[in-house]
VMD Tcl script that builds the backbone (N, CA, C; Angstrom):
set m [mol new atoms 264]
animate dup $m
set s [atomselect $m all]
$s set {name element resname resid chain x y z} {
  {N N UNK 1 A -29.280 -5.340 -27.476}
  {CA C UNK 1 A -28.384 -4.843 -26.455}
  {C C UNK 1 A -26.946 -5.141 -26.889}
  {N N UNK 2 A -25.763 -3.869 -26.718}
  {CA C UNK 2 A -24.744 -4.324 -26.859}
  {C C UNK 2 A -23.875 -4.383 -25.696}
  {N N UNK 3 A -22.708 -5.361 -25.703}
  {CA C UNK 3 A -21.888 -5.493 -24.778}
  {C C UNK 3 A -20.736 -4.556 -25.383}
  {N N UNK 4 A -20.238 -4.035 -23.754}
  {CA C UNK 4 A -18.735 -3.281 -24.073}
  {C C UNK 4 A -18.103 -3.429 -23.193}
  {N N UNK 5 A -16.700 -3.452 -22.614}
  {CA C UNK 5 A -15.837 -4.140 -22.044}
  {C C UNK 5 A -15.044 -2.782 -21.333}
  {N N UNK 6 A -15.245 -3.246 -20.114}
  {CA C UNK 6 A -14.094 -2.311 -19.467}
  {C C UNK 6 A -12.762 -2.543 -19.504}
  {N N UNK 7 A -12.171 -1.497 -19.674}
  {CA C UNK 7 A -10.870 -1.223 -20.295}
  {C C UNK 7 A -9.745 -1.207 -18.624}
  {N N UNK 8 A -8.641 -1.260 -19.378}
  {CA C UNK 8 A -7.042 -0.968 -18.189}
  {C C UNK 8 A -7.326 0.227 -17.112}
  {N N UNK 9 A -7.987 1.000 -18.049}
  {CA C UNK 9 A -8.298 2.672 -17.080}
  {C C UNK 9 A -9.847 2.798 -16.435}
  {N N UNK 10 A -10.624 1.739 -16.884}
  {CA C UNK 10 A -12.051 1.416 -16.160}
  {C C UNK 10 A -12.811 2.273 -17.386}
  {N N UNK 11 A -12.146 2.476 -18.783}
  {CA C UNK 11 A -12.944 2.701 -19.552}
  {C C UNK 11 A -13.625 1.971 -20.250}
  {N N UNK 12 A -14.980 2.946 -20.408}
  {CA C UNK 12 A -15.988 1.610 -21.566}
  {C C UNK 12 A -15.988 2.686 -22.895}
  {N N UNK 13 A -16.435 2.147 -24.158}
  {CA C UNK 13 A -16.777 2.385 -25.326}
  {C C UNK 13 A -18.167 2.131 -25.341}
  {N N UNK 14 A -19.244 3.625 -25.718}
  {CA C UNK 14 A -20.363 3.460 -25.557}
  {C C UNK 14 A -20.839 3.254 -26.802}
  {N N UNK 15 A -22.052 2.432 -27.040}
  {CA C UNK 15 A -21.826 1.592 -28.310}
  {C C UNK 15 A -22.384 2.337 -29.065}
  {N N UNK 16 A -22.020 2.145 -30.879}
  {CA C UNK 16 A -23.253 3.584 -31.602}
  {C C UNK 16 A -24.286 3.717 -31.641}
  {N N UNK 17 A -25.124 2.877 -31.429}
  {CA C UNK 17 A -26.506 2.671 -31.697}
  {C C UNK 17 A -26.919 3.989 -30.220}
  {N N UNK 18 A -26.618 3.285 -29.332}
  {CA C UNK 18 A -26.669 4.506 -28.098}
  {C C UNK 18 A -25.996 5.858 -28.285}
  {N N UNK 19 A -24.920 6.110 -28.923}
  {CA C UNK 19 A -24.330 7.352 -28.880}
  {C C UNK 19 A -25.336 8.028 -29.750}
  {N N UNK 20 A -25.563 7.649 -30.813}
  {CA C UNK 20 A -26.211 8.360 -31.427}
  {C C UNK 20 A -27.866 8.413 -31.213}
  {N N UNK 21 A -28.184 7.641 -30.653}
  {CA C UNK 21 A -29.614 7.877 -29.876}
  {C C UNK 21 A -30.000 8.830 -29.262}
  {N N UNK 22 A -28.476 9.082 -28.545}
  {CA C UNK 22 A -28.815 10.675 -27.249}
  {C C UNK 22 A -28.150 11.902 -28.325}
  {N N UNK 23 A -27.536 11.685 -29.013}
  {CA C UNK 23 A -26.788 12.707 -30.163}
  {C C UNK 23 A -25.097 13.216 -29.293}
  {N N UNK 24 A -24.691 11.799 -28.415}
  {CA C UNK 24 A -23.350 12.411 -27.772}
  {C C UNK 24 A -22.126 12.059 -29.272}
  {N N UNK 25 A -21.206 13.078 -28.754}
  {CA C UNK 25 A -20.289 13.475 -29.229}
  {C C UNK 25 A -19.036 13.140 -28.480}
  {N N UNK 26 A -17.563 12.946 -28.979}
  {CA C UNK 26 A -16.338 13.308 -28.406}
  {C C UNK 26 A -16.373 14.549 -28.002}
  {N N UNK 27 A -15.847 14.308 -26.912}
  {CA C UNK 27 A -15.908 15.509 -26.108}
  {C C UNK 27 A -16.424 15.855 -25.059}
  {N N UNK 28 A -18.081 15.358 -25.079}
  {CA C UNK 28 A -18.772 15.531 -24.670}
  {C C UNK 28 A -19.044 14.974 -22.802}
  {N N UNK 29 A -19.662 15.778 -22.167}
  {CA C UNK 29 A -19.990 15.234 -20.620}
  {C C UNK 29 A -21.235 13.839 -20.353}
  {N N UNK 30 A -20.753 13.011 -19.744}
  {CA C UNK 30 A -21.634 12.654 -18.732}
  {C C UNK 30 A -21.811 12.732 -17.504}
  {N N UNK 31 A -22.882 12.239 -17.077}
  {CA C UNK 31 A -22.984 12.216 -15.134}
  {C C UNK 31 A -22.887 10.765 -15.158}
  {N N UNK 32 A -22.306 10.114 -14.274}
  {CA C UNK 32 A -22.564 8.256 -14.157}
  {C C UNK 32 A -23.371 8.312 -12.710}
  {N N UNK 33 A -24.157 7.919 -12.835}
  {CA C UNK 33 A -24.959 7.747 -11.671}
  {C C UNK 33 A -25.144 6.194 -11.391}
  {N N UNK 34 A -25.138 6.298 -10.145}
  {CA C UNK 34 A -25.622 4.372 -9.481}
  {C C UNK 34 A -26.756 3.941 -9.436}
  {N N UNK 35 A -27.267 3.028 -10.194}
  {CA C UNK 35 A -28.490 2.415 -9.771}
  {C C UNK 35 A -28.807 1.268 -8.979}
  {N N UNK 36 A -29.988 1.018 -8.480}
  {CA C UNK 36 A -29.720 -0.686 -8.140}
  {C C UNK 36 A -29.522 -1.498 -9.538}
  {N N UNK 37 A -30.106 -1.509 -10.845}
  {CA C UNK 37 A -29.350 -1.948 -11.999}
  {C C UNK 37 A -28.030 -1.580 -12.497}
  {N N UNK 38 A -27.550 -1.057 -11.929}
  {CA C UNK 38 A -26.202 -0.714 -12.553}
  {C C UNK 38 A -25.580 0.846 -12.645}
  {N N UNK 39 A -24.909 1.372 -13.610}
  {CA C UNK 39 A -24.478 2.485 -13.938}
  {C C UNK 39 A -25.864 3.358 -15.246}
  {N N UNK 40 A -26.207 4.707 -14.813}
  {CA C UNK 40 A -26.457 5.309 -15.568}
  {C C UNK 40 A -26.022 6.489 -16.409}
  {N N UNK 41 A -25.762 6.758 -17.709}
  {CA C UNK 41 A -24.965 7.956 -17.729}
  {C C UNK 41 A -25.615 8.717 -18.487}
  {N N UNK 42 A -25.895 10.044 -18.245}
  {CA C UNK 42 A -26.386 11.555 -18.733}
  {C C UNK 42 A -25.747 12.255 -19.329}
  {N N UNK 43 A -25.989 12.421 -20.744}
  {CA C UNK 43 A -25.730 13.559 -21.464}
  {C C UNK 43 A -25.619 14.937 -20.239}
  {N N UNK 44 A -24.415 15.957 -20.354}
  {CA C UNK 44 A -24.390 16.982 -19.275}
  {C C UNK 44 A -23.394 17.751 -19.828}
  {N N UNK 45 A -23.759 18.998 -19.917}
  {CA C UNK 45 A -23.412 20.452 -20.310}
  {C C UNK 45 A -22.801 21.120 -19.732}
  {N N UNK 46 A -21.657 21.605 -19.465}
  {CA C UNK 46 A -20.774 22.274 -18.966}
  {C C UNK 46 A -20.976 23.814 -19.603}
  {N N UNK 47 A -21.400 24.860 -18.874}
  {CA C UNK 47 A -21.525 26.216 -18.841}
  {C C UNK 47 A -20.482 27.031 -18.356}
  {N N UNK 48 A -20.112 28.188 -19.080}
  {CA C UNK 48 A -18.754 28.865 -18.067}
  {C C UNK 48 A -20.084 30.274 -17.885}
  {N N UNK 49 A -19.788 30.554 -16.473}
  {CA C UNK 49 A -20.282 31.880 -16.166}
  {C C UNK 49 A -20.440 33.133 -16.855}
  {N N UNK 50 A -19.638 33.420 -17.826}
  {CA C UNK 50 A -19.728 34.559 -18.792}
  {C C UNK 50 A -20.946 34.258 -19.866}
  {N N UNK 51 A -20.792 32.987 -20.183}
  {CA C UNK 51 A -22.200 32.567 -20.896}
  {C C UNK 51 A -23.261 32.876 -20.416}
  {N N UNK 52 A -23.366 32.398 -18.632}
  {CA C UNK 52 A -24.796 32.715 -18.152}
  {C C UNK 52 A -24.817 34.077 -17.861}
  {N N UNK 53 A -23.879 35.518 -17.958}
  {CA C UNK 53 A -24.113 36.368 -17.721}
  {C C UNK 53 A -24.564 36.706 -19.107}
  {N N UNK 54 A -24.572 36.434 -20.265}
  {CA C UNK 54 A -24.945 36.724 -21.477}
  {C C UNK 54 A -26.244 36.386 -21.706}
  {N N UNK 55 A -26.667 35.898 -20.384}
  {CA C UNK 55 A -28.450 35.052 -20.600}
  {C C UNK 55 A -28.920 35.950 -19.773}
  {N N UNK 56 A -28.014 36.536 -18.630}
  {CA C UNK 56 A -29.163 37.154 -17.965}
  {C C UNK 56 A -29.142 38.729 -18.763}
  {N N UNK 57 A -28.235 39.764 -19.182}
  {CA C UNK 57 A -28.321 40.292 -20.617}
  {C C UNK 57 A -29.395 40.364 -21.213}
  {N N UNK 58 A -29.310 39.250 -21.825}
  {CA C UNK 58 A -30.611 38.914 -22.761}
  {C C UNK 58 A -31.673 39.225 -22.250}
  {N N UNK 59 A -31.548 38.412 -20.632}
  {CA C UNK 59 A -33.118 38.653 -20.066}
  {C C UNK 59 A -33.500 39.791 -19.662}
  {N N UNK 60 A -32.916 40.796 -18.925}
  {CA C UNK 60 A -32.968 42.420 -18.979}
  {C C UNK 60 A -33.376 42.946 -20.158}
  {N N UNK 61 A -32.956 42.549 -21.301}
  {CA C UNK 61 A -33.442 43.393 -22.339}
  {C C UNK 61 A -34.940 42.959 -22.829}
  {N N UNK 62 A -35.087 41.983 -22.478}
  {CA C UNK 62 A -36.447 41.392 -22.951}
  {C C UNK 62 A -37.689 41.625 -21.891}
  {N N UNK 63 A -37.079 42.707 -20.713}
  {CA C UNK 63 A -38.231 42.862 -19.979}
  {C C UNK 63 A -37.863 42.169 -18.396}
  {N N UNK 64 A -37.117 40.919 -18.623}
  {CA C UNK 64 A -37.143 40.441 -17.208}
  {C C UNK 64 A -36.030 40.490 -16.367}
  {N N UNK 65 A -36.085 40.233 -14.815}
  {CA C UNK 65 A -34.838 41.260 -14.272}
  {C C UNK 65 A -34.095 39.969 -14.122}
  {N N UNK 66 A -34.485 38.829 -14.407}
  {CA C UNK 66 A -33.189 37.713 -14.324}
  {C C UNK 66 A -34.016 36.369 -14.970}
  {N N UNK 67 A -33.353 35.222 -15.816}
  {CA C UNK 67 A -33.448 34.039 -15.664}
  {C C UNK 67 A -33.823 33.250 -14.711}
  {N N UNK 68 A -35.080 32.289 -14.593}
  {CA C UNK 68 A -34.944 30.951 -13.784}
  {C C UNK 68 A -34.101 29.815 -13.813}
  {N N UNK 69 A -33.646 29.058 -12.978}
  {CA C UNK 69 A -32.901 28.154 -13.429}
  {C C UNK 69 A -33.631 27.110 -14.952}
  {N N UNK 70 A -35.159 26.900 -14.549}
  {CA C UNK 70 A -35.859 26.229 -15.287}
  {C C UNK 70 A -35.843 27.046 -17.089}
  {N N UNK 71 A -35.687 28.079 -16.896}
  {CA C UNK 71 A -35.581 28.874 -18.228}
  {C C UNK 71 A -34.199 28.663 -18.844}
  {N N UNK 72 A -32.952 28.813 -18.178}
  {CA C UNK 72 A -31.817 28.416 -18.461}
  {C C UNK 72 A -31.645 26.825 -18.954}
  {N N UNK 73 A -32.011 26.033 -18.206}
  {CA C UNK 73 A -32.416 24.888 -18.639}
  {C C UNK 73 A -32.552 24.677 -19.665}
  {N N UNK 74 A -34.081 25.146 -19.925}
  {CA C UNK 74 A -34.757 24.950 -21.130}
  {C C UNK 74 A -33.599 25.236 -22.299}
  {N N UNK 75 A -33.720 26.726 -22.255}
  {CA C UNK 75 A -32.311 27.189 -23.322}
  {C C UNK 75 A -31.064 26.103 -23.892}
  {N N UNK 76 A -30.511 25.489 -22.866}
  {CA C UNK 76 A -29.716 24.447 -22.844}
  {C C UNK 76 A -30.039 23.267 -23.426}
  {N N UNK 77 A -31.222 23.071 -23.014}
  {CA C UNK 77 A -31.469 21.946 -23.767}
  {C C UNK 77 A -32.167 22.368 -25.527}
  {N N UNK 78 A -32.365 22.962 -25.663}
  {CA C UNK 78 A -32.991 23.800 -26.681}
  {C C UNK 78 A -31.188 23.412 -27.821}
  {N N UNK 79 A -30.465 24.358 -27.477}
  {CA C UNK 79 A -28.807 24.104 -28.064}
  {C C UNK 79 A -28.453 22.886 -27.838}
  {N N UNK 80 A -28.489 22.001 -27.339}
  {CA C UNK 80 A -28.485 20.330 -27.569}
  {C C UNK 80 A -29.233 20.343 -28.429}
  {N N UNK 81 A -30.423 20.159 -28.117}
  {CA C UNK 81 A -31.136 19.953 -29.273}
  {C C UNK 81 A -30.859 19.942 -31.257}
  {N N UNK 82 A -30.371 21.360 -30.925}
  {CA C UNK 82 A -30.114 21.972 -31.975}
  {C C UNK 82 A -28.917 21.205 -32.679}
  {N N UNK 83 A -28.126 21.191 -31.587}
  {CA C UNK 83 A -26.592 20.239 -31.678}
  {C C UNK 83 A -26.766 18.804 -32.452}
  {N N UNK 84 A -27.805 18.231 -31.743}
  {CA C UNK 84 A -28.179 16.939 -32.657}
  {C C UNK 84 A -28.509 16.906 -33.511}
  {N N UNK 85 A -29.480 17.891 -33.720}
  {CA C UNK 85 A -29.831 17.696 -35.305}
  {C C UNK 85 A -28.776 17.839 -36.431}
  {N N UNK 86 A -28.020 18.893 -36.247}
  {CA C UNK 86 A -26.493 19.144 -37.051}
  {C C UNK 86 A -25.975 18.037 -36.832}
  {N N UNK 87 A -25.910 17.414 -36.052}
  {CA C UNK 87 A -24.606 16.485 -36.315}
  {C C UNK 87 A -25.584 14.807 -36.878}
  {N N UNK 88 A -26.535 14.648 -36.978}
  {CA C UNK 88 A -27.700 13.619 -37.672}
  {C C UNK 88 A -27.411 13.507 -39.105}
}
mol reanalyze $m
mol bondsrecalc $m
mol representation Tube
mol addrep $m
């Protein structure tokens, strides 16, 4: 386990062994969520709407008249995915 220290602005430095576990990046989103142990934070993807109109596109042409959220999902995590491995 590593320790990291909150900072002047309530920032922490997430340590490498963890950054690179989840494959986060500069730049990149979390969610901080509360636990009764503490703080949790989630890798999280920021989508702009023209993207998801380019999914549902896709999905019309492939037969279906729209995306599930669970299919979009998937997709998303699919390009993470992908994201980590490039940057490994």
């Amino acid at each position: 386990m590593a320790l990291t220290k909150v900072g002047p602005k309530f920032q922490v430095t997430i340590p490498k062994v963890a950054r690179e576990a989840i494959g986060l990046n500069v730049g990149d989103l979390v969610e901080a969520t509360t636990t009764k142990d503490g703080v949790l934070l989630r890798p999280k993807v920021a989508v702009d709407k023209s993207s998801l109109a380019v999914l549902q596109v896709q999905a019309k042409r492939s037969g279906k008249s729209r995306l599930s959220v669970r299919e979009i999902e998937a997709e998303i995590a699919a390009v993470r995915k992908e994201k980590t491995k490039r940057s490994a």
